[in-house]
C-alpha positions as CSV (number, residue, x, y, z in Angstrom):
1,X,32.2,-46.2,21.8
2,X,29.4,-47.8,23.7
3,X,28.6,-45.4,26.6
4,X,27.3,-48.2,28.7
5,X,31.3,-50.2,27.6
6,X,32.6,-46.6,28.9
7,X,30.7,-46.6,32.0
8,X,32.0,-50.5,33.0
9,X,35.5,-49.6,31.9
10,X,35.2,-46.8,33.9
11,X,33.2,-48.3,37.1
12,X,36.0,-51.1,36.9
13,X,39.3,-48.3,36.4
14,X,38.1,-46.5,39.2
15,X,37.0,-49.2,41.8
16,X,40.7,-50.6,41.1
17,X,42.1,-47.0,41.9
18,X,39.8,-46.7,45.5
19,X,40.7,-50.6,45.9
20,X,44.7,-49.0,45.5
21,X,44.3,-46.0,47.5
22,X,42.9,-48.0,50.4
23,X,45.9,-50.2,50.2
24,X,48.3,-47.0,50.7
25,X,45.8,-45.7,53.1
26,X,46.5,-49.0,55.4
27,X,50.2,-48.5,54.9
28,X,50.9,-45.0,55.6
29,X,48.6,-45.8,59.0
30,X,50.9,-48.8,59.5
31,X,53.8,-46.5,59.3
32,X,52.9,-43.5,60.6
33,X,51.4,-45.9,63.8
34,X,55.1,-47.3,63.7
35,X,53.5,-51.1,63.8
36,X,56.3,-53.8,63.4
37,X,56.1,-56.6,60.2
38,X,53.3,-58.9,62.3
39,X,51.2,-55.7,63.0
40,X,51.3,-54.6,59.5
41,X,50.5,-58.1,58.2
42,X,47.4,-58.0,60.7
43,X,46.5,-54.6,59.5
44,X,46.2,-55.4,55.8
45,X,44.5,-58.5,56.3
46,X,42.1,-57.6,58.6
47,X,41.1,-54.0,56.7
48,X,41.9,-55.2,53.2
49,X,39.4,-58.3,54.3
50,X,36.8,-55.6,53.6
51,X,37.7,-54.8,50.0
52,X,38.4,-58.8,49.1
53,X,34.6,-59.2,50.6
54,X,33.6,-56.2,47.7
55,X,35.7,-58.2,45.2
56,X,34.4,-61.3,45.5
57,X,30.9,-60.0,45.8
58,X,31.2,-58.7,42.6
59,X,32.2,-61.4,41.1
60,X,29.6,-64.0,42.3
61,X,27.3,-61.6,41.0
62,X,28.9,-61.7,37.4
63,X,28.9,-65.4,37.9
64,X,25.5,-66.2,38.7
């Protein structure tokens, strides 16, 4: 194999895993805050703006 295929497989596996752990990170802080259904709602989409902004950037960048 490639190692520069290897190192993109791998960059892009484990960016999804941190993207994934972030996610659980907001909910356990959701829960553990005891935040109702519109607080959690706010809390994902206001933190997990951050990773969409990553995301995206990463793809334009591919794009162009």
């Amino acid at each position: 194999m490639n190692p520069e295929l290897f190192e993109q497989w791998m960059l892009t596996g484990l960016v999804v895993l941190l993207v994934a752990f972030m996610a659980f990170i907001i909910w356990d802080l959701a829960r553990q805050s005891g935040a109702g259904r519109r607080s959690r709602w706010i809390l994902f989409g206001v933190l997990g703006l951050g990773m969409l902004a990553f995301v995206i950037k990463t793809i334009a960048v591919a794009v162009l």
